[in-house]
mmCIF entry with sequence, helices, sheets and N, C-alpha, C, O atoms, coordinates in Angstrom:
data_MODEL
# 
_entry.id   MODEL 
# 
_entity.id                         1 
_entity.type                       polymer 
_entity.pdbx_number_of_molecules   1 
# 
_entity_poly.entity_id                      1 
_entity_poly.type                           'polypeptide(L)' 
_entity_poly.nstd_linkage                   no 
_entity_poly.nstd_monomer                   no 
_entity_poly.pdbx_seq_one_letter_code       
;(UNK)(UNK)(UNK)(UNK)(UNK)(UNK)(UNK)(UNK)(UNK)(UNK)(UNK)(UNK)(UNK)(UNK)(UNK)(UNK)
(UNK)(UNK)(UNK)(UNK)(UNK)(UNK)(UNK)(UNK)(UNK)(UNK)(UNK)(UNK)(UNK)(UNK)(UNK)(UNK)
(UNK)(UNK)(UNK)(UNK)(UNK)(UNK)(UNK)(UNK)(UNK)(UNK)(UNK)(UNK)(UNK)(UNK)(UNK)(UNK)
(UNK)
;
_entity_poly.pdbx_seq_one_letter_code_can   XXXXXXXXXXXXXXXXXXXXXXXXXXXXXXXXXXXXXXXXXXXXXXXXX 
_entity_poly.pdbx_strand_id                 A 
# 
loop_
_entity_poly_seq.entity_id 
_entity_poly_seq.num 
_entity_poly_seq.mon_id 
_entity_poly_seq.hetero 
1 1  UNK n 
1 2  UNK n 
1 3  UNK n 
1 4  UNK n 
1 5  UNK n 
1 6  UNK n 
1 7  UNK n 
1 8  UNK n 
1 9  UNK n 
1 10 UNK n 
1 11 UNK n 
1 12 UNK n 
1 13 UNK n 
1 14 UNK n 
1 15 UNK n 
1 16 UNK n 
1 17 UNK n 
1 18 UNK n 
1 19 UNK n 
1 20 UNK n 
1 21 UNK n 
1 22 UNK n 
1 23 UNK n 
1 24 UNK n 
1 25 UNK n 
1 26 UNK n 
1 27 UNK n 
1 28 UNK n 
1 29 UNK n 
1 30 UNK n 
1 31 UNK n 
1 32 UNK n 
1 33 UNK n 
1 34 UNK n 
1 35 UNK n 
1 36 UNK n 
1 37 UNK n 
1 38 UNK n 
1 39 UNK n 
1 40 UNK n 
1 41 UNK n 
1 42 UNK n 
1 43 UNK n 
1 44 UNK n 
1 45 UNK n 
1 46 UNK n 
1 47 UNK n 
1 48 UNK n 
1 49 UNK n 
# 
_struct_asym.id          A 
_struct_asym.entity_id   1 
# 
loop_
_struct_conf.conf_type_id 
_struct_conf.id 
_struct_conf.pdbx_PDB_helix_id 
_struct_conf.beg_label_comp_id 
_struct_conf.beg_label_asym_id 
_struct_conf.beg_label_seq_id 
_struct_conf.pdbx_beg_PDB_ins_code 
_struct_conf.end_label_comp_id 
_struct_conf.end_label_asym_id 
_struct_conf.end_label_seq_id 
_struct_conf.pdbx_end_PDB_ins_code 
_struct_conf.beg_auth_comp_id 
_struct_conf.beg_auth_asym_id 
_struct_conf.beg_auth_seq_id 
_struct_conf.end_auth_comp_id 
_struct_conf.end_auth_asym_id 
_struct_conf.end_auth_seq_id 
_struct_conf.pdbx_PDB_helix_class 
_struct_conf.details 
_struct_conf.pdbx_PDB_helix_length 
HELX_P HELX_P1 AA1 UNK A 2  ? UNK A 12 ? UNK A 2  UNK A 12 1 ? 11 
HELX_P HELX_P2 AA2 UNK A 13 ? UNK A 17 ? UNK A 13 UNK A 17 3 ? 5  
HELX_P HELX_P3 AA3 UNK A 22 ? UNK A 32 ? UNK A 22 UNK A 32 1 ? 11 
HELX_P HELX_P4 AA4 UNK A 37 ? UNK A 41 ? UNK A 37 UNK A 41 1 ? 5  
# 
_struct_conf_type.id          HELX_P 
_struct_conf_type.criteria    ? 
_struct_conf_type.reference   ? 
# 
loop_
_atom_site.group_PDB 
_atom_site.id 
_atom_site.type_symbol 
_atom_site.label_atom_id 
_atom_site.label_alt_id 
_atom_site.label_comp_id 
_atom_site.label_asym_id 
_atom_site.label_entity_id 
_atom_site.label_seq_id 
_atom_site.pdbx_PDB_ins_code 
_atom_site.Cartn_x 
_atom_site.Cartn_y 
_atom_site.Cartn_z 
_atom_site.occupancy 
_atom_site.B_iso_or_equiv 
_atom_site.pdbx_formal_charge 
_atom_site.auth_seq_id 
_atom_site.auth_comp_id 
_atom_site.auth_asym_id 
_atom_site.auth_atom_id 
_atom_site.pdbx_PDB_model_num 
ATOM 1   N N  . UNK A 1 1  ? -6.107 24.619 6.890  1.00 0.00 ? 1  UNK A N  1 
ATOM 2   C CA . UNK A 1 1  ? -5.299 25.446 7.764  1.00 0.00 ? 1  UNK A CA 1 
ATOM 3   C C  . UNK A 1 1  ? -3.834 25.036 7.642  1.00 0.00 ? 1  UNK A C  1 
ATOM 4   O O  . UNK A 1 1  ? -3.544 23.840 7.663  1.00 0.00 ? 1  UNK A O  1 
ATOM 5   N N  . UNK A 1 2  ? -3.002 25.875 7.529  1.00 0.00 ? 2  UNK A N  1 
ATOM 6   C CA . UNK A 1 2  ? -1.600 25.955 7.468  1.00 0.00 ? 2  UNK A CA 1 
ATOM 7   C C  . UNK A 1 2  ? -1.325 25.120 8.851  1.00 0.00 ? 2  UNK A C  1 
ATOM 8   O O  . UNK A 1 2  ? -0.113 25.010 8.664  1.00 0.00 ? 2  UNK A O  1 
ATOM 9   N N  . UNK A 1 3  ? -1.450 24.724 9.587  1.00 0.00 ? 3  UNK A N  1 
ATOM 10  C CA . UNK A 1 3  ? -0.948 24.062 11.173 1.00 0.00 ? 3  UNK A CA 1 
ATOM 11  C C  . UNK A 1 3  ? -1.088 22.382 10.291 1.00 0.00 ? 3  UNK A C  1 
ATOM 12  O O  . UNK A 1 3  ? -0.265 21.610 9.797  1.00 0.00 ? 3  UNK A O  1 
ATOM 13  N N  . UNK A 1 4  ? -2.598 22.389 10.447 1.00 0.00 ? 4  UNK A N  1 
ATOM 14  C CA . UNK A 1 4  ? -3.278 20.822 9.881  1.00 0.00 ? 4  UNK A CA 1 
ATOM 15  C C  . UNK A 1 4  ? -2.564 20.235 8.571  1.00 0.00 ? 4  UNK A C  1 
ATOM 16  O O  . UNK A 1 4  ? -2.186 19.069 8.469  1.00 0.00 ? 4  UNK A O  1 
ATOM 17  N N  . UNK A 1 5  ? -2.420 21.369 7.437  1.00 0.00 ? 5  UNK A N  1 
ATOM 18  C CA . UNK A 1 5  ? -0.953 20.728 6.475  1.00 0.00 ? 5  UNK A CA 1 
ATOM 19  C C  . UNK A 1 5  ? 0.257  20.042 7.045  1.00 0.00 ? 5  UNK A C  1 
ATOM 20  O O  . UNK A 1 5  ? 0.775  18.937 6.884  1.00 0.00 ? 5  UNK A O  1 
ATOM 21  N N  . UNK A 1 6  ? 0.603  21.469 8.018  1.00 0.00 ? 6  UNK A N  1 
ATOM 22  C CA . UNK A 1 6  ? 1.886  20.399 8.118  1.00 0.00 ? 6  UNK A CA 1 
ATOM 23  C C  . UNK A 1 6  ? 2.201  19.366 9.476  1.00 0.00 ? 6  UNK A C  1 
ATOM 24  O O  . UNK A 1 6  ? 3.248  18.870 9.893  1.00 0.00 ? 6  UNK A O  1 
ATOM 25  N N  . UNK A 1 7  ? 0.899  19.300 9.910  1.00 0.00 ? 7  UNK A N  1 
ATOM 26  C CA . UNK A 1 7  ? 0.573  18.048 10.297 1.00 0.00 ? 7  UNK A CA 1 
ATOM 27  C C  . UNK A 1 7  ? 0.855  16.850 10.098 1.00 0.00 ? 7  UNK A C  1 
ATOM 28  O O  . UNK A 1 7  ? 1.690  16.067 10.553 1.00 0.00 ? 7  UNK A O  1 
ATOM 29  N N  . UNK A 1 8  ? -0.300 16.785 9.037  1.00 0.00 ? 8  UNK A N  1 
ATOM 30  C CA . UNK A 1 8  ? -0.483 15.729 7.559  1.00 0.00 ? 8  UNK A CA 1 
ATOM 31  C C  . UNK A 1 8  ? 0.959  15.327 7.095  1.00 0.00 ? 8  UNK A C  1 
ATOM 32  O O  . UNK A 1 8  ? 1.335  14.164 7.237  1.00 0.00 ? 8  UNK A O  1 
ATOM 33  N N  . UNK A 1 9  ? 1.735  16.246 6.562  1.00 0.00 ? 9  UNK A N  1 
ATOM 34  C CA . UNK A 1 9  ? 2.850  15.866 5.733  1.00 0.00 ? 9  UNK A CA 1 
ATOM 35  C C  . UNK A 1 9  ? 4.203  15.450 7.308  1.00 0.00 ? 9  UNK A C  1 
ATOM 36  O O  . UNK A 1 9  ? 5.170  14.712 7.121  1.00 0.00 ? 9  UNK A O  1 
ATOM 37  N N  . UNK A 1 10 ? 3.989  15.929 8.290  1.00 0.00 ? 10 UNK A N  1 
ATOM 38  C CA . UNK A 1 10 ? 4.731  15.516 9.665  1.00 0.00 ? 10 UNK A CA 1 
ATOM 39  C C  . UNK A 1 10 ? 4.102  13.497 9.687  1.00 0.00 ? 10 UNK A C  1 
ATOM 40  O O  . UNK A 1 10 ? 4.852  12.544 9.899  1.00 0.00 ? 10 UNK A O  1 
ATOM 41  N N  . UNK A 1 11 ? 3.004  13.439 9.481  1.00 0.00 ? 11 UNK A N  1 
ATOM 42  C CA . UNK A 1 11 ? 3.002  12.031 9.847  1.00 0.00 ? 11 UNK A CA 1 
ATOM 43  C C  . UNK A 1 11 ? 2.927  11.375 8.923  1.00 0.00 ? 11 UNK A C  1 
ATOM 44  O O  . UNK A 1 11 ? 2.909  10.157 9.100  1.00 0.00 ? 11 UNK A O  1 
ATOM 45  N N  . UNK A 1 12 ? 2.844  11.983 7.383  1.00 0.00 ? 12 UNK A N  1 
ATOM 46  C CA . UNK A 1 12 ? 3.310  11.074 6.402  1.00 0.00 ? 12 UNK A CA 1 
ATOM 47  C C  . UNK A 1 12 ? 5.044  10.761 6.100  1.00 0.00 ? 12 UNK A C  1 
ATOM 48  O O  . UNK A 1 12 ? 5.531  9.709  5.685  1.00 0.00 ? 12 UNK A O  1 
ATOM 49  N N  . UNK A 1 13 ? 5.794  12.104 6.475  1.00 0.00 ? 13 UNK A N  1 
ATOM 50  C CA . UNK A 1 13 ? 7.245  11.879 6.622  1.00 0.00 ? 13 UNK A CA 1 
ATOM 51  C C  . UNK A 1 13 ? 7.555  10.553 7.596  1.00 0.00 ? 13 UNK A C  1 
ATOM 52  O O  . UNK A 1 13 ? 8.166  9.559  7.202  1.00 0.00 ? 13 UNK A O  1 
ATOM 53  N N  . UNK A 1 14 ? 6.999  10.735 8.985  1.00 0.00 ? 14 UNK A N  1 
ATOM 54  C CA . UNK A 1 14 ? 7.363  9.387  10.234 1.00 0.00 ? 14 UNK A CA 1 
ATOM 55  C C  . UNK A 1 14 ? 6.880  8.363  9.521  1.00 0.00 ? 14 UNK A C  1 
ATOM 56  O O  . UNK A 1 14 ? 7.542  7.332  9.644  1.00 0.00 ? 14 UNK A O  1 
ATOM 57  N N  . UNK A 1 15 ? 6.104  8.310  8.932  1.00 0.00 ? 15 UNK A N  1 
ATOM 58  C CA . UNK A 1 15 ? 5.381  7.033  8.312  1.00 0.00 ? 15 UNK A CA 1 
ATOM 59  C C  . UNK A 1 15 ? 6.108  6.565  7.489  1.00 0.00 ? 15 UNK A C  1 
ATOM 60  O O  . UNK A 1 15 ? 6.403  5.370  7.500  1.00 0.00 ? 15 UNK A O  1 
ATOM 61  N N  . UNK A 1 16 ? 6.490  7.292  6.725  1.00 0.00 ? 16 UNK A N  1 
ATOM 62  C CA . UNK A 1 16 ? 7.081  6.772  5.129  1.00 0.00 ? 16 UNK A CA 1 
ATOM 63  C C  . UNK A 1 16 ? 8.813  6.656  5.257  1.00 0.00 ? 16 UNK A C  1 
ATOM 64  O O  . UNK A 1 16 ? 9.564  5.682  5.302  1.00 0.00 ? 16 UNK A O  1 
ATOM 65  N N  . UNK A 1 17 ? 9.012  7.888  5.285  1.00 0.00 ? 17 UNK A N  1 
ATOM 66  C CA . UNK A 1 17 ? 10.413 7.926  5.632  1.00 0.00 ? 17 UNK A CA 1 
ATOM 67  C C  . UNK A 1 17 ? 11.339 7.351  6.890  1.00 0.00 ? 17 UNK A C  1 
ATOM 68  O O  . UNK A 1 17 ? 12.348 6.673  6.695  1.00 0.00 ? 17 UNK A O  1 
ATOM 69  N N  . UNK A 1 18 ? 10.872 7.701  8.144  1.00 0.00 ? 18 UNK A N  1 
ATOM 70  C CA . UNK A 1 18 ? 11.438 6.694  9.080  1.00 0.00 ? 18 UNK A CA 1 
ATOM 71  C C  . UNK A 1 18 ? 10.733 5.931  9.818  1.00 0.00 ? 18 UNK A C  1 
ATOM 72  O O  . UNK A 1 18 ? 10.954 5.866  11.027 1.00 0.00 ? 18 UNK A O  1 
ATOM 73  N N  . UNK A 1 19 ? 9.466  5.007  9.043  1.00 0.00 ? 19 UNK A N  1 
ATOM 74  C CA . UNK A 1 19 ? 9.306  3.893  8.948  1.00 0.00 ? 19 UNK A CA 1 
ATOM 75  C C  . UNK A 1 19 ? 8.549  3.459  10.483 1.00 0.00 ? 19 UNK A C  1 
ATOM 76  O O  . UNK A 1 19 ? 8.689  2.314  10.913 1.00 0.00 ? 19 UNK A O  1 
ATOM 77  N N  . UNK A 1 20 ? 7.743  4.499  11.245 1.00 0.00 ? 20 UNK A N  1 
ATOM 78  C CA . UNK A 1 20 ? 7.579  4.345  12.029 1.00 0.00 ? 20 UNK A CA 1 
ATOM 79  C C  . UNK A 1 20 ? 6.370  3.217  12.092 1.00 0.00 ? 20 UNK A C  1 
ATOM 80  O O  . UNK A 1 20 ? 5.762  2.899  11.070 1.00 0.00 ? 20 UNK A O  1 
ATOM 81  N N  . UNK A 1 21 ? 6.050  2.586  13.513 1.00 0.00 ? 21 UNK A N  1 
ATOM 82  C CA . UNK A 1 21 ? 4.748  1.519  13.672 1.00 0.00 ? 21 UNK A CA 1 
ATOM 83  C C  . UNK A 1 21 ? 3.661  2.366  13.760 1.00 0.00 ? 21 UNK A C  1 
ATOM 84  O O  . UNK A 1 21 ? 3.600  3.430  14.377 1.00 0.00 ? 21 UNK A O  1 
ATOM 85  N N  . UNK A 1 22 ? 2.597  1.689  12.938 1.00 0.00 ? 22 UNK A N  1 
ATOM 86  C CA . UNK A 1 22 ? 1.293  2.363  13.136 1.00 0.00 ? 22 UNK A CA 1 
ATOM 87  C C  . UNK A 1 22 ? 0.846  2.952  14.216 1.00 0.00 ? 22 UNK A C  1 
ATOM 88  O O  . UNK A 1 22 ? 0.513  4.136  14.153 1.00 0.00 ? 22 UNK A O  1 
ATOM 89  N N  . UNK A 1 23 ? 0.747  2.174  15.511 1.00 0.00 ? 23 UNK A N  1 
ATOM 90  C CA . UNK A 1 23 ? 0.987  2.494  16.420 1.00 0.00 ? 23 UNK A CA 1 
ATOM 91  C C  . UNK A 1 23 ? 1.370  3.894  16.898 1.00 0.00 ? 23 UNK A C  1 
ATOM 92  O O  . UNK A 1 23 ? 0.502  4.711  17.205 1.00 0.00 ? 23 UNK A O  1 
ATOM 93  N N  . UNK A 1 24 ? 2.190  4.063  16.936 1.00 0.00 ? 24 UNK A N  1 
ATOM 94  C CA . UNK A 1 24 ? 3.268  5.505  17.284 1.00 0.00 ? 24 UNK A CA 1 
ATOM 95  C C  . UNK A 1 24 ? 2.797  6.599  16.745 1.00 0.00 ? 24 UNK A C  1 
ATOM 96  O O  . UNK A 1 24 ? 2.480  7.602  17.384 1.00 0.00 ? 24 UNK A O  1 
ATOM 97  N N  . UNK A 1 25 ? 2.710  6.435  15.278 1.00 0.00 ? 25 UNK A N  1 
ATOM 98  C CA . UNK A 1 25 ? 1.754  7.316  14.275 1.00 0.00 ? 25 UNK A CA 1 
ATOM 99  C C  . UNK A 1 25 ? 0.285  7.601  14.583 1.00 0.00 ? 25 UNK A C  1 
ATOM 100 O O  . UNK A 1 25 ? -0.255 8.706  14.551 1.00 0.00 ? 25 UNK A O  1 
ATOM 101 N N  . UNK A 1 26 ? -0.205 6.575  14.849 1.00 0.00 ? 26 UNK A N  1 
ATOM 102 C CA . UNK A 1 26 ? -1.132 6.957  15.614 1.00 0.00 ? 26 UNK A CA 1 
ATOM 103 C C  . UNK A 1 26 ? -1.402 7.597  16.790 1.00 0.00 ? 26 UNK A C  1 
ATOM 104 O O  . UNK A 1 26 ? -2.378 8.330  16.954 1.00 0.00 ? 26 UNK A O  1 
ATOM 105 N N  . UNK A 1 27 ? -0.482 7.321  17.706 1.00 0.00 ? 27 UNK A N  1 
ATOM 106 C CA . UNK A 1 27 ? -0.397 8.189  19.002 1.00 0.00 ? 27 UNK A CA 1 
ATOM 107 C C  . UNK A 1 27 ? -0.086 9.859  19.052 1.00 0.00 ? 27 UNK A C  1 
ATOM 108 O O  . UNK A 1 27 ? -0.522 10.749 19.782 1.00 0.00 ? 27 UNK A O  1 
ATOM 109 N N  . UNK A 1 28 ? 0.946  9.853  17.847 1.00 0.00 ? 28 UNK A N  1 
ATOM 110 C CA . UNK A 1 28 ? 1.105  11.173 16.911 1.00 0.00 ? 28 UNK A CA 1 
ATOM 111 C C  . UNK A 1 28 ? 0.229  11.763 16.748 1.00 0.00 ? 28 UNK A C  1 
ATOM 112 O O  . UNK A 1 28 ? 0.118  12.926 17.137 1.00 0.00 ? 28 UNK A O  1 
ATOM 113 N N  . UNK A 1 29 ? -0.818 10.998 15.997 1.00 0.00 ? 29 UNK A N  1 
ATOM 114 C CA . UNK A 1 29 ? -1.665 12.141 15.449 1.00 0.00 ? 29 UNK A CA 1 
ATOM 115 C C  . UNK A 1 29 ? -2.685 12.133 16.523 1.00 0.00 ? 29 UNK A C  1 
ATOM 116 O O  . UNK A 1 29 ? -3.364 13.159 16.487 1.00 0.00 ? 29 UNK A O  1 
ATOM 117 N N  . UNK A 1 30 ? -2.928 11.525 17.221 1.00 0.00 ? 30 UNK A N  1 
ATOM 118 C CA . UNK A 1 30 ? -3.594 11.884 19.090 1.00 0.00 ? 30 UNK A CA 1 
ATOM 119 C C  . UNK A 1 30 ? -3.465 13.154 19.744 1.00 0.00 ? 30 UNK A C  1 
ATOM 120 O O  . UNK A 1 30 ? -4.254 14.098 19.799 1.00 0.00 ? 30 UNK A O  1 
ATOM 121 N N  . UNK A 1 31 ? -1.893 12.938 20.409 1.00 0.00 ? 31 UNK A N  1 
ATOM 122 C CA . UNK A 1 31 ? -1.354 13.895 20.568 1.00 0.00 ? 31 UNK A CA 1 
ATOM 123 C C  . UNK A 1 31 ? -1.506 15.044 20.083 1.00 0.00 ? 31 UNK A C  1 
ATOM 124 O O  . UNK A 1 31 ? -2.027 15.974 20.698 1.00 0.00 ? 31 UNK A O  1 
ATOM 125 N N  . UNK A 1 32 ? -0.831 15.138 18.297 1.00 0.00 ? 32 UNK A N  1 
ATOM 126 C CA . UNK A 1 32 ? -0.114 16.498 18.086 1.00 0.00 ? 32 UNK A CA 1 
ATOM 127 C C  . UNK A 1 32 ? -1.682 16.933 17.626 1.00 0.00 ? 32 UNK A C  1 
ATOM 128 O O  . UNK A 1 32 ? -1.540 18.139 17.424 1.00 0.00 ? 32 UNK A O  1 
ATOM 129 N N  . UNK A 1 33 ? -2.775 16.690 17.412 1.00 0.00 ? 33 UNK A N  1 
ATOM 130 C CA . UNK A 1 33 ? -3.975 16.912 17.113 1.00 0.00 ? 33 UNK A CA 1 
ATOM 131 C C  . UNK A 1 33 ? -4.823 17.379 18.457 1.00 0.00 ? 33 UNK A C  1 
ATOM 132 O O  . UNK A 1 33 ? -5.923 17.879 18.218 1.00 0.00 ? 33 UNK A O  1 
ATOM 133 N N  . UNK A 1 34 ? -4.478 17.283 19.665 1.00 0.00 ? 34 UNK A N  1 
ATOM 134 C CA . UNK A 1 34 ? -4.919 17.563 20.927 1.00 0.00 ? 34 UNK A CA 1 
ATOM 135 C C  . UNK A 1 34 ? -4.209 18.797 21.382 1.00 0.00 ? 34 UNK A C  1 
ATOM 136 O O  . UNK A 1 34 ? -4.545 19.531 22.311 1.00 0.00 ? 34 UNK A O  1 
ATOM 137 N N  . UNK A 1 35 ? -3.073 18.926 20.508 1.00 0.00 ? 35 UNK A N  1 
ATOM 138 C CA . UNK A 1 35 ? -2.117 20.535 21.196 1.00 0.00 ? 35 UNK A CA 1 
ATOM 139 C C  . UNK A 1 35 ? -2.241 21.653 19.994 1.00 0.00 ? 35 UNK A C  1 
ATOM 140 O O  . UNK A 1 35 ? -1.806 22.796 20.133 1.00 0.00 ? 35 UNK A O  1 
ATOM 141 N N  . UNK A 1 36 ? -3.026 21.084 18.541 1.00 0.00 ? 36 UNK A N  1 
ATOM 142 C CA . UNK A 1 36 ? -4.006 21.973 17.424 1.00 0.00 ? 36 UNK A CA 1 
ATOM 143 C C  . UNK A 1 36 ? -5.407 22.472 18.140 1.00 0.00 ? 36 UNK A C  1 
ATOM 144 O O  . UNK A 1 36 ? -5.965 23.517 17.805 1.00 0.00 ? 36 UNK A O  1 
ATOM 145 N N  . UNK A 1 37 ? -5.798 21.779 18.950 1.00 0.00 ? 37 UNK A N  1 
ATOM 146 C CA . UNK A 1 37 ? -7.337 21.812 18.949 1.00 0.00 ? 37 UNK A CA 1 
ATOM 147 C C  . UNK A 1 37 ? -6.643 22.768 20.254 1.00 0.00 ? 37 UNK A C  1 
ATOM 148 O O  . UNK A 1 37 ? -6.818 23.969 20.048 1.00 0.00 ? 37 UNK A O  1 
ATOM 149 N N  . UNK A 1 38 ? -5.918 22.472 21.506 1.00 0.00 ? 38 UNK A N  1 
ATOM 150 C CA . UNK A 1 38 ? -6.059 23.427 22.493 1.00 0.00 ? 38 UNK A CA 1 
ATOM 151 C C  . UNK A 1 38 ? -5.304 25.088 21.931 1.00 0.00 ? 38 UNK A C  1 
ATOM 152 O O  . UNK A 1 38 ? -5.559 26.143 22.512 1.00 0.00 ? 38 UNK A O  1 
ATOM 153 N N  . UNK A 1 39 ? -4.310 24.976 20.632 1.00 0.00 ? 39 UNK A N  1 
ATOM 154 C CA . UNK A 1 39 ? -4.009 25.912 20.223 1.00 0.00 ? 39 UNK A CA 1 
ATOM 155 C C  . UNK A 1 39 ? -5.176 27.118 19.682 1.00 0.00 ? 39 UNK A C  1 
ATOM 156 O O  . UNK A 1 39 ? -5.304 28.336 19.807 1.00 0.00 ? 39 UNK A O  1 
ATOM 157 N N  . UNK A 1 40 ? -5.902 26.031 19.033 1.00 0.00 ? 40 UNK A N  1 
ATOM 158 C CA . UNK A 1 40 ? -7.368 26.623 18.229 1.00 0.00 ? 40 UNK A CA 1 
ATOM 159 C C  . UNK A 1 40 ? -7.966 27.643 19.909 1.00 0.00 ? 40 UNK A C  1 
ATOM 160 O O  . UNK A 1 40 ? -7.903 28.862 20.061 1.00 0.00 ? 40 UNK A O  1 
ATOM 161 N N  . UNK A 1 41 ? -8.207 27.171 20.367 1.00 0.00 ? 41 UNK A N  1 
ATOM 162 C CA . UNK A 1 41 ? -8.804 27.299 22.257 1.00 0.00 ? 41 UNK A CA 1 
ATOM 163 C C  . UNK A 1 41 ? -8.325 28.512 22.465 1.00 0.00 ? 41 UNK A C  1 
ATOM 164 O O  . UNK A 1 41 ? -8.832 29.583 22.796 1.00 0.00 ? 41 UNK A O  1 
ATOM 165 N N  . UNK A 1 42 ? -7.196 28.131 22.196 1.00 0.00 ? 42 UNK A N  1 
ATOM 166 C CA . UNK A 1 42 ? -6.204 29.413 22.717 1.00 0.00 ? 42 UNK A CA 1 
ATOM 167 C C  . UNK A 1 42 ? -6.258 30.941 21.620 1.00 0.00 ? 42 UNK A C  1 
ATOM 168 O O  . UNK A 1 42 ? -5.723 31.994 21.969 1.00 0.00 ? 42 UNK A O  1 
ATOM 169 N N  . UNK A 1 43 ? -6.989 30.777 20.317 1.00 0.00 ? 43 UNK A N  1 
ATOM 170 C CA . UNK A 1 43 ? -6.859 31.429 19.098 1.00 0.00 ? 43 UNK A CA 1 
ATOM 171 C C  . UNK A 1 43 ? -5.842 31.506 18.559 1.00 0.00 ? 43 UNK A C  1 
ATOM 172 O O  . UNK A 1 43 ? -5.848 32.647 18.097 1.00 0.00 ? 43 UNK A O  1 
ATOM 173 N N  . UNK A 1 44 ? -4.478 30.810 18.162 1.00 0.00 ? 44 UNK A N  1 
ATOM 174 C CA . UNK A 1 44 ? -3.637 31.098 17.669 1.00 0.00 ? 44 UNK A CA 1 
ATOM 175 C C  . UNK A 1 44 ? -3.685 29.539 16.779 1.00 0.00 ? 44 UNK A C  1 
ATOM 176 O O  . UNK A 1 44 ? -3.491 28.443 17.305 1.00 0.00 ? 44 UNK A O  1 
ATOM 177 N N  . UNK A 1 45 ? -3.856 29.673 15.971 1.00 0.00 ? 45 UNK A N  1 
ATOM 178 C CA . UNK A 1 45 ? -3.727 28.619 14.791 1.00 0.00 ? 45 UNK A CA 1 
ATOM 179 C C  . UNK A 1 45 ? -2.405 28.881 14.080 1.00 0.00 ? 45 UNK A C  1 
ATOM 180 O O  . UNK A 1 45 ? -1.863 27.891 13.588 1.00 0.00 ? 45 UNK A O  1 
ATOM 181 N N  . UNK A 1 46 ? -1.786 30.091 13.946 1.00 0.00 ? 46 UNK A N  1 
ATOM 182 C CA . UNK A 1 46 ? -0.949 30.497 12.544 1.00 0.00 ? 46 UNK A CA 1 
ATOM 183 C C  . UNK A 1 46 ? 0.312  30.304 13.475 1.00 0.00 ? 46 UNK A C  1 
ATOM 184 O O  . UNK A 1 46 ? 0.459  30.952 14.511 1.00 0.00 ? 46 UNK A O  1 
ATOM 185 N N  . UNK A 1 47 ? 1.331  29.229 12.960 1.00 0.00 ? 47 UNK A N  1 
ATOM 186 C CA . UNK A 1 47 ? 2.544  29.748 13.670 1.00 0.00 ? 47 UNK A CA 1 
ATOM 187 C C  . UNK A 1 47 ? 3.342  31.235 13.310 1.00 0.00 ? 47 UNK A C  1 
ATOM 188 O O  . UNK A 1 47 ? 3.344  31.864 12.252 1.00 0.00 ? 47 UNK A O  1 
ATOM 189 N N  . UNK A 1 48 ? 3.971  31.518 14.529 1.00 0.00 ? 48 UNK A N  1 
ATOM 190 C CA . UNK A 1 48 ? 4.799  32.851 14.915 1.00 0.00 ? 48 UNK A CA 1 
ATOM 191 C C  . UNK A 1 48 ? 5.901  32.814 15.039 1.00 0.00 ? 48 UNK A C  1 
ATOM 192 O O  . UNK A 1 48 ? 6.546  32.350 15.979 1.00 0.00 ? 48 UNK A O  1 
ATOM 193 N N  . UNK A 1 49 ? 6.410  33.519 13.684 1.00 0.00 ? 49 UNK A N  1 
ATOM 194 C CA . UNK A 1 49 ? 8.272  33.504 13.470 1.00 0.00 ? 49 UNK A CA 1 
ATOM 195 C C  . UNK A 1 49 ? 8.896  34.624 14.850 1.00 0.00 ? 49 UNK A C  1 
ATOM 196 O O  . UNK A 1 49 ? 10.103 34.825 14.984 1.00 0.00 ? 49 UNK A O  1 
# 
């Protein structure tokens, strides 16, 4: 799914590029993975320009 890509590449950027603690990254993908799944809930997976 287009959301879950740029997910993935959102917490490999914090990770890699500004070097964030595992930690945090992890809480990241908690989070922003809990407001995919209630989006899913909601039926709207595809973002809307």
């Amino acid at each position: 799914m287009e959301l879950d890509r740029a997910l993935d590449a959102y917490l490999r950027h914090v990770t890699i590029e500004r070097g964030l603690s595992e930690h945090t990254v992890a809480a990241y993908r908690r989070d922003l993975g809990g407001y995919l799944e209630w989006l899913d809930a909601q039926g709207s997976r595809t973002p809307r320009r």
